[in-house]
N, C-alpha and C positions, 0 to 999 in steps of 0.2 A: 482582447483576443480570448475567443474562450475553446478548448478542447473540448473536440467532442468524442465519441466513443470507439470512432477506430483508430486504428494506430496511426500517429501523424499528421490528422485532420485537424483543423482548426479553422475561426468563425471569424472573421472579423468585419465589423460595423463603421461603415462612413458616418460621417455627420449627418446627413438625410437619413439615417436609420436601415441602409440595403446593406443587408449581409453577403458577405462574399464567403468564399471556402477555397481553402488551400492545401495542398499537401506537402509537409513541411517536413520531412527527413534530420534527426538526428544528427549532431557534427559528423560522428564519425561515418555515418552514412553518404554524409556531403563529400567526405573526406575521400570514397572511394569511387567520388563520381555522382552520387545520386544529387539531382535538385533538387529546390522547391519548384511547384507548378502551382497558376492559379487555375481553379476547377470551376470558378463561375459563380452565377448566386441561386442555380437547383440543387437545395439539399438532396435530394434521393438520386442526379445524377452525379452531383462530389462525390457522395459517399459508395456510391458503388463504383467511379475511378479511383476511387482512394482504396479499395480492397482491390480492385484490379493490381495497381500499382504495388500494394503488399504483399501481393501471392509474386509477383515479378522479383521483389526484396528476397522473400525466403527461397523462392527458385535460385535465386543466386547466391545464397549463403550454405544452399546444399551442394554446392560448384557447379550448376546447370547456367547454361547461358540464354536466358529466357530474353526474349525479342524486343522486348519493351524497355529491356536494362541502356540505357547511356553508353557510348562506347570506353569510356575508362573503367567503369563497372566490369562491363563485356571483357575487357582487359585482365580482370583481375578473378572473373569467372572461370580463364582457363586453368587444365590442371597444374595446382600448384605444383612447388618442387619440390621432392621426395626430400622429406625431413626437416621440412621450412616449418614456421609457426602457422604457416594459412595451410598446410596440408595436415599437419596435429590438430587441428581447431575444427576440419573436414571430418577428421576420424572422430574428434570429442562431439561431435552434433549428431555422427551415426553408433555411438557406441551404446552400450548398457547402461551404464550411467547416466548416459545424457536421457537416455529413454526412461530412468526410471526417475526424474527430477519430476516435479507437478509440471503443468504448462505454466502456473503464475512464476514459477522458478526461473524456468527455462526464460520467461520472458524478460524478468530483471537481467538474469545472465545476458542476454543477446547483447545489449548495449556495450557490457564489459566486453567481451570477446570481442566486435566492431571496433572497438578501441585498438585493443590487444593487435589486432592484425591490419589495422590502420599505422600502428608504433612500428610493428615486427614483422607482417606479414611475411616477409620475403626474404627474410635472415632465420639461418639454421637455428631450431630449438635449441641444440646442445649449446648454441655460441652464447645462451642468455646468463649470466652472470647475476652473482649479488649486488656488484654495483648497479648495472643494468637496470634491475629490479627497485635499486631506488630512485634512476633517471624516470622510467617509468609513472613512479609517485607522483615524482614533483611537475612531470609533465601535467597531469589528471587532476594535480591540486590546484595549479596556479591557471584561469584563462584572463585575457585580458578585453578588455569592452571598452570602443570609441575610439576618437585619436583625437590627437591635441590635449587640451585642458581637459576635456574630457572624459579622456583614456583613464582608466580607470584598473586596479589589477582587482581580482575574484577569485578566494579563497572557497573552496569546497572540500576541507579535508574528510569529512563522510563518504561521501565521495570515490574521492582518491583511495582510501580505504577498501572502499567497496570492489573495488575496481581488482585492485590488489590482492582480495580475498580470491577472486574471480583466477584471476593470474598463476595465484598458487594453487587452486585447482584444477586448473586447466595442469599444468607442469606435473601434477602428481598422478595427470591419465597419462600424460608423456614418458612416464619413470616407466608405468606399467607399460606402456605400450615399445620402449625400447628406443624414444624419442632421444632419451637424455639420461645418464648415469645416477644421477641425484639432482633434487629440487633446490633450486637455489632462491625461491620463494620461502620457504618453509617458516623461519624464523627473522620475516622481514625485520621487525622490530617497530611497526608501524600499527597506529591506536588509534581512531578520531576522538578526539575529546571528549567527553562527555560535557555538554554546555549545560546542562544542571542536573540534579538525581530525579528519578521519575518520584510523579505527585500522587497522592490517592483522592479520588473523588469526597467531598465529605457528603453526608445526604444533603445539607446546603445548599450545596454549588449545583447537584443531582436535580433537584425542583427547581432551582434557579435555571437554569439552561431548557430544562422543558418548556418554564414558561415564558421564556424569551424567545424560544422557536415558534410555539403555540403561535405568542401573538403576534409575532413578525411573518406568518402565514406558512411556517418550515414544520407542518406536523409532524409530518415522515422520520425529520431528527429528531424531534422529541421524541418520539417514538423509538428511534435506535438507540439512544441513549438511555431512556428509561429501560430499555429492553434489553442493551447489553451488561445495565449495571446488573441484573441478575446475570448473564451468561456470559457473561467473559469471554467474550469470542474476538477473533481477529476481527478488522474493521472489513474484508471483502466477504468474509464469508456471513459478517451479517446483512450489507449490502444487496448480496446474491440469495439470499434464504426468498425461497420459493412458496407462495400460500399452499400449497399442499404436502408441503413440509409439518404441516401441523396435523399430527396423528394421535387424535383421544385425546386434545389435550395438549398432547408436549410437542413441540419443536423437535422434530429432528434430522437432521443434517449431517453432512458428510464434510469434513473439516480441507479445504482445498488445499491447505501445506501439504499437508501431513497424512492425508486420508483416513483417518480415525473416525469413526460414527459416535454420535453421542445425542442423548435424548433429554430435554430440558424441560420438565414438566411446570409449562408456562402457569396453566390453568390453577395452578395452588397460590399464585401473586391475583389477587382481583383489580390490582390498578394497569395490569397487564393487559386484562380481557381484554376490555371496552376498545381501547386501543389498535389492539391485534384485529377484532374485527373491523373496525373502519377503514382501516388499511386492507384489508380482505374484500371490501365493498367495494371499490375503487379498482380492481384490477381488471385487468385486460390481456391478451396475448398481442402483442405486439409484433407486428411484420416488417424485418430490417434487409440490407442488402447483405449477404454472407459471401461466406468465402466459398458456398454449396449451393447451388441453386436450388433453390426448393425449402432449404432448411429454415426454419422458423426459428428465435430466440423465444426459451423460456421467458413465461412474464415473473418478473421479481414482486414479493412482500411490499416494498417499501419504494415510494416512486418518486421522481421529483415533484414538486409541489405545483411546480408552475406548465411545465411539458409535461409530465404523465407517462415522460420517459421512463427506464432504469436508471436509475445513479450510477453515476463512474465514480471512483474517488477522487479526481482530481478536482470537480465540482463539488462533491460534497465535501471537502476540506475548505473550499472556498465559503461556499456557506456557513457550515461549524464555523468560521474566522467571525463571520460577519453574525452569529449568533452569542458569539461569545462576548465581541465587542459591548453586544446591547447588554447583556449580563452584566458586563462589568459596569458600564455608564449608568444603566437603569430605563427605562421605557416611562412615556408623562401616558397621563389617564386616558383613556378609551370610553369616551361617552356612548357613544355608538354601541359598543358591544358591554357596556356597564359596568365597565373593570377600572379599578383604582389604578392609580401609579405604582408601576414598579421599582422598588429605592435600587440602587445598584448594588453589586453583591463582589468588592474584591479578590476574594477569594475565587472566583471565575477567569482571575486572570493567567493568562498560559496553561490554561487547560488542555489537556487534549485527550481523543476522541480514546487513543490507543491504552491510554491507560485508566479505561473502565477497565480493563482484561484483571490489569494487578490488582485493581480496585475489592473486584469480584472473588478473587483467590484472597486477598487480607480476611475482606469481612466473612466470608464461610469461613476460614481459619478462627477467627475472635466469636463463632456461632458456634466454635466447637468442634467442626467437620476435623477427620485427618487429611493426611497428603491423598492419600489413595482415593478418599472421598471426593476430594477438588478436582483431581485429574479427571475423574469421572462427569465432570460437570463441564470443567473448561478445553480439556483432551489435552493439557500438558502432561511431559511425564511428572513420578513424582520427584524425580529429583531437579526437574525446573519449576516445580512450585515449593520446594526450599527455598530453593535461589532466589525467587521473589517475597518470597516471608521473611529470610535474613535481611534481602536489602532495606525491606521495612520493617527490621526490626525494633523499631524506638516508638512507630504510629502503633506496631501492633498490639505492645504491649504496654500501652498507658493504659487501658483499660483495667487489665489484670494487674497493676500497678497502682490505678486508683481502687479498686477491691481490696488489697491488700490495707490500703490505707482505710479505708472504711474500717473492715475486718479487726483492726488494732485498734481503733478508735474502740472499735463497741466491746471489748474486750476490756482495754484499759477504763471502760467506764464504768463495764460491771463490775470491776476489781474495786 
């Protein structure tokens, strides 16, 4: 089953190879009515009922009762009750806040709040408690998959987490808004684990993974990866970088968290260039079904390799997996294209894409840059590129550690 680019669509192939499309709703969505539907095997007519059916979702998450919604939807469409969590949830999606979050924000949030008012909707804000708040948790951490032998429990405490962060936000427009006297989120007491510390790219693993995309026909990632280890950029907004983003030279772009501009003067790397232009060869504008008639989608930098589509990331994680894989195994000889075997390279393993970012803030740190220098390059502030130079504080300074050791060497030799 593969995701494709709008929200809730998905692909999936019989044995005979015919693609079918589906529009597949979130639990929580299910949870207030919405179904799955099947949309047939015309991509251009799925995909333009599946924005149909999106615009009906968000009409109904702004309390309108759009015609296309399900009658338990419809149900839950009228107005809420003065001081419930589905009428605070109302005010947080029309409020200043909620307006000034990015759209990528806003769109993680949506899921949490769908939650949120799937749990509570229809009980008074004030009534929500500290315990509450941890019934909450443990609902969002634990689901359960199959029955019988089967049945199986599924732990997501990230997740749960998330959800929770989500929760205590929502609660602290509540406090402002007169909803509730004090936040009984605040101080959940709730962490996701951290399942290991983040890793730094070595240059290694860097040319390892390019040339395991190269030869496995995934240029576009080698390319993003060779091109984020210099910019340290989030994985959408390198995704989303647009060929006329490149002005004199540098890269620049408008940062989608955070809306920070920052200018990356590509043209000073030469393994950059050649690269950046091939991928500039290859582009097209691209004509998709929108939520505006008429509107056309920007064409992106970096495309998929095999459709010529934009990259979503749920696809290009799948890929990165499946590149990574070869990195680590190793790739046998390529007589065709005159290329030796590739040995495998362990240090490739559990790699990920997201932490070229930290990658990029170390090595300008070890090149001598300051905080205020990095920030300028990667649009952190600079007191979150401390926070990422302490966390690697033992990678960052072996370097300066083995200098020192040199340093006393040649000293105690002249002595």
């Amino acid at each position: 089953m593969a995701k494709l680019q709008i929200r809730h669509l998905v692909a999936r192939a019989n044995a005979k190879g015919l693609t079918r499309y589906y529009w597949q709703p979130a639990a929580p969505l299910r949870a207030a009515g919405w179904r799955p539907l099947s949309l047939g095997t015309d991509q251009a007519a799925a995909m333009a009922k599946a924005e149909e059916l999106n615009q009906d979702v968000d009409a109904w998450r702004r309390g309108e009762v759009p015609a296309g919604a399900p009658p338990a939807a419809k149900a839950r469409a009228k107005k809420a009750p003065a001081g419930s969590v589905a009428a605070l949830i109302e005010d947080y999606r029309h409020s200043r806040w909620w307006a000034a979050l990015a759209p990528r924000t806003r769109h993680h949030y949506g899921w949490a709040l769908d939650a949120i008012e799937a749990w509570a909707g229809d009980q008074p804000a004030r009534g929500i408690t500290p315990p509450a708040v941890q019934a909450f948790y443990l609902a969002q951490l634990r689901r359960v998959e199959g029955t019988g032998k089967a049945r199986r429990v599924i732990e997501t405490p990230a997740k749960a987490a998330a959800a929770v962060r989500v929760l205590r936000l929502l609660l602290e427009v509540g406090v402002r808004l007169g909803y509730l006297a004090s936040n009984p989120a605040t101080k959940p007491g709730i962490s996701a684990p951290r399942q290991r510390d983040p890793r730094l790219w070595s240059p290694a693993a860097v040319a390892q993974m390019v040339e395991a995309a190269d030869r496995l026909g995934w240029r576009s990632v080698g390319t993003a990866i060779l091109l984020n280890h210099w910019m340290g950029q989030r994985e959408a907004d390198v995704l989303a970088l647009a060929p006329w983003q490149v002005e004199q030279g540098a890269i620049v772009l408008t940062q989608g968290k955070t809306g920070r501009r920052v200018a990356l003067p590509v043209h000073l790397v030469p393994a950059l260039v050649a690269r950046l232009q091939a991928e500039t060869a290859r582009q097209v504008v691209v004509k998709l079904p929108t939520r505006q008639a008429g509107q056309v989608r920007r064409a992106t930098m970096l495309r998929h390799d095999r459709t010529g589509e934009a990259w979503n990331e749920h696809t290009f994680r799948h890929v990165f997996a499946e590149i990574r894989a070869a990195a680590v195994a190793g790739l046998p000889e390529d007589q065709a294209q005159g290329l030796p075997a590739l040995p495998g390279l362990a240090a490739c393993e559990d790699l990920r894409f997201a932490e070229l970012r930290h990658t990029a803030v170390t090595r300008l740190h070890e090149a001598g840059v300051d905080e205020l220098g990095i920030s300028g390059i990667t649009g952190h502030t600079p007191g979150s590129v401390k926070a990422i130079l302490d966390r690697h504080y033992l990678v960052r300074t072996a370097k300066a550690a083995e200098g020192a050791f040199k340093r006393r060497l040649a000293a105690e030799g002249e002595g």
